[in-house]
C-alpha positions in Angstrom: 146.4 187.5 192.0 144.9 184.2 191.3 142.1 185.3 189.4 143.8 187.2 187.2 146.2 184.5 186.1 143.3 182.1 185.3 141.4 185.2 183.3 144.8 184.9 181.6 145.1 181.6 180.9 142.1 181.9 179.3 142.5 184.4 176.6 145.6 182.6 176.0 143.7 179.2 175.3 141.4 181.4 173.3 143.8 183.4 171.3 145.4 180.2 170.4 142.5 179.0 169.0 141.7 182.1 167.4 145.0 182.3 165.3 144.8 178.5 164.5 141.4 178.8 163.2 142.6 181.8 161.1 145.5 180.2 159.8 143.1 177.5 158.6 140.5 180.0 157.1 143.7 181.5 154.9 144.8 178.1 154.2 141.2 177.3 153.0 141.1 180.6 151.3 144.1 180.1 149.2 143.8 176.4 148.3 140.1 177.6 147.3 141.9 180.0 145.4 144.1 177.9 143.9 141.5 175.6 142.8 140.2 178.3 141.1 142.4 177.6 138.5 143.3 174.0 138.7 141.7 170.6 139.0 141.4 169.3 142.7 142.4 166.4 144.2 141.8 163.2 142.7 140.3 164.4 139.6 140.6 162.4 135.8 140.4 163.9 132.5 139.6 161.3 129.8 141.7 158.5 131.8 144.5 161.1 132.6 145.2 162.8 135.9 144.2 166.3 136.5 144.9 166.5 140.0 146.5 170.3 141.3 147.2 170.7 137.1 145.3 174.2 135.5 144.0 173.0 131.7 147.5 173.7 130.0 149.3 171.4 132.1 146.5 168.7 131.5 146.6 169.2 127.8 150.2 168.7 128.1 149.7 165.4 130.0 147.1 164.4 127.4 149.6 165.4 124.2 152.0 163.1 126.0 149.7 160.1 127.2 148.7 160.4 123.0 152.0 159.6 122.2 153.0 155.9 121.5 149.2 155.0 123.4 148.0 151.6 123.1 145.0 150.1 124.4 144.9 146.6 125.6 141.8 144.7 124.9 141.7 141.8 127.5 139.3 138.9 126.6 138.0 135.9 128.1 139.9 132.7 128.6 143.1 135.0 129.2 143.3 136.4 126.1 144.3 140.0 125.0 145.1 142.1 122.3 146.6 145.4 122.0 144.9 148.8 120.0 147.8 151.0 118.6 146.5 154.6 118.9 148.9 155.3 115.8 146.3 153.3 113.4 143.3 155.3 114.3 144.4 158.3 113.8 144.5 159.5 117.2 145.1 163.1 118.2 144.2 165.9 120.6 141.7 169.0 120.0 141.5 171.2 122.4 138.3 173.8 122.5 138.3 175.1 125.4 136.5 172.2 127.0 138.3 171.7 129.8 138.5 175.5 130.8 134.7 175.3 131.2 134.8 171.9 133.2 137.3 174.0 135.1 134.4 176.7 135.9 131.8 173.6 137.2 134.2 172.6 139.7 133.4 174.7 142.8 136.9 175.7 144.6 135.7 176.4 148.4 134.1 172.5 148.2 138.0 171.1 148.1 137.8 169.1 151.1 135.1 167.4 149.8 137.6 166.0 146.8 139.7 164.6 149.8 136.8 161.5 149.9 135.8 161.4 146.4 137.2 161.3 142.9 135.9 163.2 139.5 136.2 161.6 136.3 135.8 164.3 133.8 135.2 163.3 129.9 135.7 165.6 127.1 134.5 164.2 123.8 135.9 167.6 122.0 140.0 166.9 123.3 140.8 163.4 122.0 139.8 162.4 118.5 140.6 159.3 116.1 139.3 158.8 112.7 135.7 156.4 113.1 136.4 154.4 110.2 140.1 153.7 111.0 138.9 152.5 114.5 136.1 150.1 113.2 138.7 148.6 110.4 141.1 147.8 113.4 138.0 146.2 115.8 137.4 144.0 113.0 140.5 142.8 112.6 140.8 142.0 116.2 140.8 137.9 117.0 137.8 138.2 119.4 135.8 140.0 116.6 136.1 136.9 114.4 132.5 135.5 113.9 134.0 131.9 113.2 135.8 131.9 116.5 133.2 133.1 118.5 131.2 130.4 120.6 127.5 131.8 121.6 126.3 131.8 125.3 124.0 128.5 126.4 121.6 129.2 128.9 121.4 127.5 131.8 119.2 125.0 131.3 117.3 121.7 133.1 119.0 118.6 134.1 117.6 114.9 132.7 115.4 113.4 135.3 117.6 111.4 138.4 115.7 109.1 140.4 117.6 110.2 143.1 118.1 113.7 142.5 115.2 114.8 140.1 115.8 117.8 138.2 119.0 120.3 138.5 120.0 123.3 137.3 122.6 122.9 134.4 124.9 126.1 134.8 125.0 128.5 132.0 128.0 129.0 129.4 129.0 132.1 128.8 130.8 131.6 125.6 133.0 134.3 123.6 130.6 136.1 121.5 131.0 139.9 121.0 127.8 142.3 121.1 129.6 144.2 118.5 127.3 147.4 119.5 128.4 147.9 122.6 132.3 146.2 122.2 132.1 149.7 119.5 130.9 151.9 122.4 133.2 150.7 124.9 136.6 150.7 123.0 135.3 154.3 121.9 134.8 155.6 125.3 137.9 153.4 126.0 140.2 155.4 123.5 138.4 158.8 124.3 139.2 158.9 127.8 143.2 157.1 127.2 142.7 154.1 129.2 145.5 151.7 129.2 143.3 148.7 129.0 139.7 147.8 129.1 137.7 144.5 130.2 135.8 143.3 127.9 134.2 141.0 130.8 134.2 144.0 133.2 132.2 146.5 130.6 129.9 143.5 129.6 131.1 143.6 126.0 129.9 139.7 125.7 126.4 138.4 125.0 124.9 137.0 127.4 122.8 134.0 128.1 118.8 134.7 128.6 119.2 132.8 131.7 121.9 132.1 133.9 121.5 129.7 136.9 120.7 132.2 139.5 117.1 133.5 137.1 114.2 133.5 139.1 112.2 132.1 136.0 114.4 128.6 135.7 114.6 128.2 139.4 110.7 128.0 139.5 110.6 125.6 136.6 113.3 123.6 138.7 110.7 123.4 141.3 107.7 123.5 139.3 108.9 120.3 137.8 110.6 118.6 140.6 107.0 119.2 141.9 105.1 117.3 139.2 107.9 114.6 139.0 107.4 114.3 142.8 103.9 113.0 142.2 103.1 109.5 143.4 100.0 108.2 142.5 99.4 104.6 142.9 96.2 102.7 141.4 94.2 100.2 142.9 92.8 97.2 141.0 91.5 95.1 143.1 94.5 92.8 145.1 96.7 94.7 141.7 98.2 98.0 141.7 99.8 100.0 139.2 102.2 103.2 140.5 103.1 106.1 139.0 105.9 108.1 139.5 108.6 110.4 138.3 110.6 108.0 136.7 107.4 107.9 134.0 105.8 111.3 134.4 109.2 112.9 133.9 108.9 111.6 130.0 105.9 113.8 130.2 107.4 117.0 131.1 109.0 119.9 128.3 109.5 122.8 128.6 107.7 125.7 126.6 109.5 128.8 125.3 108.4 130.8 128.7 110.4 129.1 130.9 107.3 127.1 131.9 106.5 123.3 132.5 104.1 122.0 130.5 102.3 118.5 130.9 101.4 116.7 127.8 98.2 115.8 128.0 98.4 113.3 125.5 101.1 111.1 127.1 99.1 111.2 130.4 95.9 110.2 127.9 97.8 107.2 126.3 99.1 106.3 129.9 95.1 106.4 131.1 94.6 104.0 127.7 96.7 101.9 128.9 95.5 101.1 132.1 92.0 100.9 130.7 93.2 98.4 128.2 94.6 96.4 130.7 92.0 96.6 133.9 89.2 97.2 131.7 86.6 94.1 131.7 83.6 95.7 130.4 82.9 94.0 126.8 85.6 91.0 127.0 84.4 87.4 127.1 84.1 85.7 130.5 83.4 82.6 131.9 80.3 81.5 133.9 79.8 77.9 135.2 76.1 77.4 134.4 73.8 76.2 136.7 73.5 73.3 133.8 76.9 72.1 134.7 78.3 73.9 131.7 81.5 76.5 132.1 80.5 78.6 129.0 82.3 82.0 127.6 80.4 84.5 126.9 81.0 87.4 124.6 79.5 90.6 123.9 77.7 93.0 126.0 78.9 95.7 128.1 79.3 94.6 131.6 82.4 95.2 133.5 85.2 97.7 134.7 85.5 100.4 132.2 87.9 103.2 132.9 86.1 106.8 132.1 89.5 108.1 129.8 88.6 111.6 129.7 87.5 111.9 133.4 90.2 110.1 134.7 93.0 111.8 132.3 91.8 115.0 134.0 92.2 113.6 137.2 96.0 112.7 137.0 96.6 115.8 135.5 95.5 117.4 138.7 97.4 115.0 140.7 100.6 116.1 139.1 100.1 119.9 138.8 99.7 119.2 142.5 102.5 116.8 143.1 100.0 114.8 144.8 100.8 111.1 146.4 98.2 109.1 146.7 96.3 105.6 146.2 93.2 105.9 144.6 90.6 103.8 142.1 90.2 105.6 138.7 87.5 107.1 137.4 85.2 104.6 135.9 82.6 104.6 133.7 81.2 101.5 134.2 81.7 99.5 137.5 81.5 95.9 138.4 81.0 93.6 141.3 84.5 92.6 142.1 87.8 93.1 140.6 89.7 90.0 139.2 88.5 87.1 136.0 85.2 86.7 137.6 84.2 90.6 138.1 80.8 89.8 138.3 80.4 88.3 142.1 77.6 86.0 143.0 74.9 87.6 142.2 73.8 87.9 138.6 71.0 86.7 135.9 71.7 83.9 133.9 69.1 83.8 130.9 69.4 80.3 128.4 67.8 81.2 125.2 68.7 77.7 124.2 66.9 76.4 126.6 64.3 79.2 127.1 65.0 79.7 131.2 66.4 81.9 133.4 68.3 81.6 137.2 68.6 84.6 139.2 71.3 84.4 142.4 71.8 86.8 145.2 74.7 86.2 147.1 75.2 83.0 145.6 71.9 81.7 146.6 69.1 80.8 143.4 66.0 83.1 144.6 64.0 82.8 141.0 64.1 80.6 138.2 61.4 80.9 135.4 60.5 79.8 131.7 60.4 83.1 129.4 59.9 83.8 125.5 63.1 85.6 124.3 62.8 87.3 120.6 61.3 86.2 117.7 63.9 83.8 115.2 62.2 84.4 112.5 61.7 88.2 112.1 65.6 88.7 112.9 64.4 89.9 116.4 66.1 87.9 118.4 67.7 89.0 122.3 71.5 89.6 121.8 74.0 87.4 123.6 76.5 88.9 126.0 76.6 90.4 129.4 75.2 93.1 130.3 74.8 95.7 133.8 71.2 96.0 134.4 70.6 100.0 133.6 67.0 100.7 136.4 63.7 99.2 137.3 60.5 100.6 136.7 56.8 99.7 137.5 54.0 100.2 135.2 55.9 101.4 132.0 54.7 101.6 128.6 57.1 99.8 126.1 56.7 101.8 123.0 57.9 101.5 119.0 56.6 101.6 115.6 53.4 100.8 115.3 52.6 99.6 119.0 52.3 100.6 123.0 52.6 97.5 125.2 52.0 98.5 128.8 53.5 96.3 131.6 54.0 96.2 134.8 57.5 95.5 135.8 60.3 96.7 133.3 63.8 96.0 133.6 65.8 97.3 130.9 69.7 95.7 130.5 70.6 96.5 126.5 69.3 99.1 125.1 65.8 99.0 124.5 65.8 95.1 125.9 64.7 94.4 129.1 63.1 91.7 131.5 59.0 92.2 131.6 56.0 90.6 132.1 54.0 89.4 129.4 50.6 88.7 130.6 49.3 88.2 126.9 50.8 84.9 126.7 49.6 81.8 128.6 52.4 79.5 127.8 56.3 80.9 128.6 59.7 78.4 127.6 59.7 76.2 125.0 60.0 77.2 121.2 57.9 80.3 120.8 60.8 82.4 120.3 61.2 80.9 116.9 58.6 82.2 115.1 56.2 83.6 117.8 58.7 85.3 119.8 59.3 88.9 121.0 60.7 92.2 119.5 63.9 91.3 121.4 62.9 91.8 125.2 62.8 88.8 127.8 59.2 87.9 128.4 58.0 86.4 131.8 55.3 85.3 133.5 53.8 88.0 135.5 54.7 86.3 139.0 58.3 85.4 137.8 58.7 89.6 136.6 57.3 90.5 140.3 59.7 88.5 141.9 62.8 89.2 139.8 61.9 93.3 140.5 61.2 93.0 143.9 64.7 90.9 144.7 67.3 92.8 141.6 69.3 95.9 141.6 70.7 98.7 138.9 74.0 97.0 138.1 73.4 93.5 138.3 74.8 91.5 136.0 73.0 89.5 133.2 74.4 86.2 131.4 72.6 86.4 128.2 73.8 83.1 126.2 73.1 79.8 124.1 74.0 76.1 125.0 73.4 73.0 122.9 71.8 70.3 124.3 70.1 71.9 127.1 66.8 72.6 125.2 63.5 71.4 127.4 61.5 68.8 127.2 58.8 71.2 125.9 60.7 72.3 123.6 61.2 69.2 122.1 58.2 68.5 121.9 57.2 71.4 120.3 59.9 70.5 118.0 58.5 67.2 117.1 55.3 68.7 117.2 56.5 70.9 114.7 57.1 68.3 112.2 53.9 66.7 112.5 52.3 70.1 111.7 54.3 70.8 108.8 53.5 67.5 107.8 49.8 68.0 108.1 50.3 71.4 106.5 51.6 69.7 103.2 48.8 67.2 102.8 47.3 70.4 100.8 43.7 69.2 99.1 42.5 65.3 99.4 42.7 63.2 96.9 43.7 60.1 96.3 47.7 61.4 95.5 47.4 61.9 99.4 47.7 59.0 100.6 51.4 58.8 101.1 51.0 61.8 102.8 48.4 61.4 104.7 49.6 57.7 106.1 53.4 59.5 106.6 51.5 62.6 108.8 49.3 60.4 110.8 52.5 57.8 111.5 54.6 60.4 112.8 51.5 62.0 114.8 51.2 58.2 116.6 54.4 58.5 117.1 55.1 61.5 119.2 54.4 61.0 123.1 50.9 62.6 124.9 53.0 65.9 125.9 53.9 66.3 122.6 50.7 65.6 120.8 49.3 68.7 122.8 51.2 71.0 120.7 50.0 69.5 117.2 47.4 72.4 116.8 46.0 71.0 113.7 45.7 67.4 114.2 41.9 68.2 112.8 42.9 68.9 110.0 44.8 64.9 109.6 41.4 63.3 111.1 39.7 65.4 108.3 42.2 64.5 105.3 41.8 60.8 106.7 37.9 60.7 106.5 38.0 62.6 102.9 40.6 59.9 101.5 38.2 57.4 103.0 35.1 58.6 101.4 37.1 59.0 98.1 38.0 55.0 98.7 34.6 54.3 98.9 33.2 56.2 96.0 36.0 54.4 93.9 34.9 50.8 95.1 31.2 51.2 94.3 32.2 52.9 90.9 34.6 49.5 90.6 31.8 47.7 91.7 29.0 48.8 89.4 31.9 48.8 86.2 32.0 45.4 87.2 28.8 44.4 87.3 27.9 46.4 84.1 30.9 44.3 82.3 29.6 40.8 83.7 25.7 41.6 82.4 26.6 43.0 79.1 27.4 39.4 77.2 23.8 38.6 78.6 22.4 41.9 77.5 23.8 41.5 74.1 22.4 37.7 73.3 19.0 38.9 74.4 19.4 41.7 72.1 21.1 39.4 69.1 18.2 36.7 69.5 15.0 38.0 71.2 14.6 41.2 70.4 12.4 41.9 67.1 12.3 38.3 66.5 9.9 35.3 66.5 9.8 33.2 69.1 9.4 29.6 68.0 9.9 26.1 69.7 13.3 26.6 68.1 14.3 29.2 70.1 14.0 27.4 73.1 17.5 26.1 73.3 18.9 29.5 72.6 16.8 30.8 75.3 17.8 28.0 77.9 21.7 29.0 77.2 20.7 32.7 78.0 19.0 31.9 81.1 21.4 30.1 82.0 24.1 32.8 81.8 21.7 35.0 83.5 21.4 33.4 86.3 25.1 33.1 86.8 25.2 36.5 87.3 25.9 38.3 90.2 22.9 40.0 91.5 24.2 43.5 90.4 24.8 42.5 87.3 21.6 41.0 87.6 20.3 44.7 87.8 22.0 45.6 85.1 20.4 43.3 82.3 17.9 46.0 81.1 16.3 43.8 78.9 15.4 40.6 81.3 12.1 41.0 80.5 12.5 40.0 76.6 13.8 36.9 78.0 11.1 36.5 80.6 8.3 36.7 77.4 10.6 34.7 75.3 10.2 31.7 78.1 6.7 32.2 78.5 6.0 32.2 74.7 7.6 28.8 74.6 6.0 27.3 77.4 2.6 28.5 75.9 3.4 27.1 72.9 4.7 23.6 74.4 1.7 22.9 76.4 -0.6 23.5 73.2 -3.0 26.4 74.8 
């Protein structure tokens, strides 16, 4: 009996479900059916509902939404404006569209419109006239050109110290992209909308980029990276920094959205710092080892910033955002940093004075005599200061016209260097005025050894004049000087010489013993002297015999006037006696000179013959 009623039970519970699960299938059946024949739930035809209505009842619905339609245009900044339907010429044409997009909706999927909607658009049921619709748009306010305001893209900050750089929201602004503002009020009217967004249906223009583009936020950070950069220079106990607050005036931005460097600014900012830590070439000051503080100019020793290396340099430190503290890159280097950048150890060559001093560490290890370039043939070793550039042994110094091999060559200016010149036997002094060199430093060969043994690439080298310290040999070489040039002008003896020759030899007694070594053609003064000598001498007996000549002529000419060709008589004797007597007043060169002594000779002798009667 029990078993029975629970077999019972059980087609009960089964028949239950049985009927229930048929009613369902014909409830499933006929709402199908229906559906076969209207539009199901939650369906929109052009903006109007179509839900459980076959296609007459819609196009009813649409005929009526037609009348009196507006469409409200809602702007931006809570404006709006309203479309009358009446203007454009709007009306209904039905083809048969929506009986076929009746026949594409699928009947026995009803449930499935219980979770979803359909918005069905018919192009074919609503018309308005084209041209009526685009008069009206244009005569909307938000289609005015001259109220519109463009979008502004969202753009960099200015450079804050404290902030760097920010993003600078976009504005959107109220212009209309008139293309698609056409499509969507179109579409709009088409499907009977009440109202349409213009914001909603992206009807405005929009800024390129907005504060949320990947592209500016990387330039944000790009250039918060550069401006990041600390970079501080070292000069010595002086230091210059560089930061954002400068490299910031640096930075624009290129029409990629990029950051671009200028390259020139951080050039001018590199010419700067050269111009004001650069020491190669400017004058500095040297306390001689004369005393002296002199300034020299010229040459090319010192701090000198390499531009283009270094410019290359900080533009890698910013694209890197590096902080650091670091020299520049230098072109030329130096000993110390400061006004004296040249430390303790350097050259210091006197062309005045014709000598050189060499310290290492502040201690004098050479000093030496040397011949500096020739005066006279425009030769002469430029002033300045100068690094030295290398030393080499056993180099051959060549140019036009000559090879001079030597054994120790320091080159500091060009082509001019320290050497030794073994040629000469005499260094300091005055050579370099007219017997100098080609420009080059000249040295005695023990004074070059040591100076190349003790000096390094880089030293520096005081090249420079100063009054009043010329040597003693120099001096006298100078006076010596004179003294030849005065012998020099004595030019052939004669007796016009003798001012000369008396002026040459008193300023030869003159000069002291060290002096008189250097007067290299004092033979030719001893010559001159015994020339004007033998010309005095020559003169004197030529005065002396004129003389004599002149004292015998009266003598010669009464011997001639009364003895010659004529008689000799007692009568004559008195004559005779006068013209002995005059004779023998006579000198005894002019003695010589009466010719005709032996007329008066006879003359006597006649007499006496004829006195004493023989």
């Amino acid at each position: 009996m029990k078993v029975s009623e629970k077999f019972t039970k059980k087609q009960i519970i089964l028949g239950s479900v049985g009927i229930a699960l048929f009613v369902l299938l014909v409830i499933y059946i006929s709402i199908a059916i229906f559906f076969q024949g209207h539009f199901a739930f939650h369906t929109t035809v052009n903006g109007v509902s179509a839900s459980g209505k076959n296609p007459k009842q819609v196009e009813e619905q649409i005929k009526k939404t037609i009348d009196g339609y507006t469409l409200t245009v809602e702007e931006r900044e809570n404006q709006s404006e309203v479309l009358d339907g009446s203007k454009i010429g709007l009306k209904t044409e039905f083809d048969g569209s929506l009986e076929k997009e009746l026949k594409k909706q699928n009947g026995f999927a009803w449930p499935l419109y219980l979770f979803k909607s359909s918005k069905i658009e018919v192009k074919t049921m609503v018309k308005y006239d084209e041209d009526s619709l685009e008069k009206e748009l244009q005569n909307l306010n938000c289609m005015d050109e001259s109220k519109m305001v463009k979008p502004e893209n969202a753009t960099v900050s200015e450079y804050s110290k404290s902030k760097g750089y920010e993003i600078v929201p976009e504005k959107e602004g109220t212009e209309i992209d008139t293309e698609k503002f056409s499509e969507v009020i179109g579409k709009s009217v088409t499907n009977l909308q009440k109202s349409v967004s213009l914001e909603d249906e992206k009807c405005y223009t929009k800024p390129t980029y907005t504060k949320d583009s990947e592209e500016l936020k990387t330039l944000v950070d790009t250039m918060n990276k550069y401006a990041g950069t600390e970079v501080t220079y070292e000069f010595g106990d002086k230091s210059e920094k560089l930061d954002g607050e400068t490299i910031s005036q640096w930075l624009t931005v290129n029409e990629n959205m990029e950051a671009d460097i200028s390259q020139d600014k951080v050039s001018e900012y590199v010419a700067t710092l050269a111009d004001t830590y650069n020491t190669a070439g400017k004058a500095k000051s040297l306390k001689t080892s004369y005393g002296t503080t002199v300034t020299v100019s010229g040459g090319d020793y010192g701090w000198k910033i390499d531009k283009a290396a270094e410019t290359e340099a900080l533009m890698e430190n910013i694209k890197a955002g590096d902080k650091v503290s670091k020299e520049p890159a230098y072109a030329k280097t130096a000993s110390s940093h400061g006004d004296n950048d040249y430390g303790n150890t350097y050259v210091e060559v006197n062309l005045t004075a014709q000598h050189l001093y060499y310290y290492k560490n502040g201690s004098l290890v050479l000093e030496s005599d040397f011949v500096s370039g020739n005066e006279s043939k425009g030769w002469s070793t430029p002033t300045g200061v100068y690094g030295l550039y290398y030393k080499q042994k056993d180099k051959a110094l060549r140019g036009e016209g000559y090879a001079t091999p030597v054994s120790f060559w320091m080159p500091f200016n060009g082509g001019v260097g320290f050497h030794d010149a073994t040629w000469r036997k005499d260094f300091g002094g005055n050579y370099y005025h007219k017997s100098g060199s080609r420009g080059c430093v000249n040295l005695p060969y023990s004074a070059a050894q040591k100076l190349y043994e003790n000096i390094e690439a880089g030293c520096p080298i005081f090249v420079y004049t100063l009054g009043g310290t010329e040597s003693t040999k120099a001096k006298s070489q100078d006076a010596a000087s004179a003294v030849v040039s005065a012998i020099n002008s004595i030019g052939t003896v004669s007796q016009g010489s003798r001012s000369a020759i008396s002026n040459a030899r008193a300023q030869y007694d003159a000069l002291d013993e060290s002096a008189k070594g250097y007067v290299t053609n004092y033979d030719v003064l001893t010559a001159a002297e015994a020339q004007l000598a033998q010309l005095d001498a020559d003169a004197a007996a030529t005065a002396a015999d004129q003389q004599a000549q002149s004292q015998a002529q009266p003598v010669i000419d009464a011997i001639n006037n009364n003895l010659v060709n004529q008689a000799i008589t007692l009568d004559k004797k008195p004559i005779v006696q006068e013209i002995r007597r005059q004779y023998d007043a006579l000198s005894d060169a002019a003695k010589a000179k009466v010719t005709n002594y032996s007329v008066l000779t006879e003359a006597e002798r006649l007499i006496a013959t004829m006195e004493s009667g023989s």
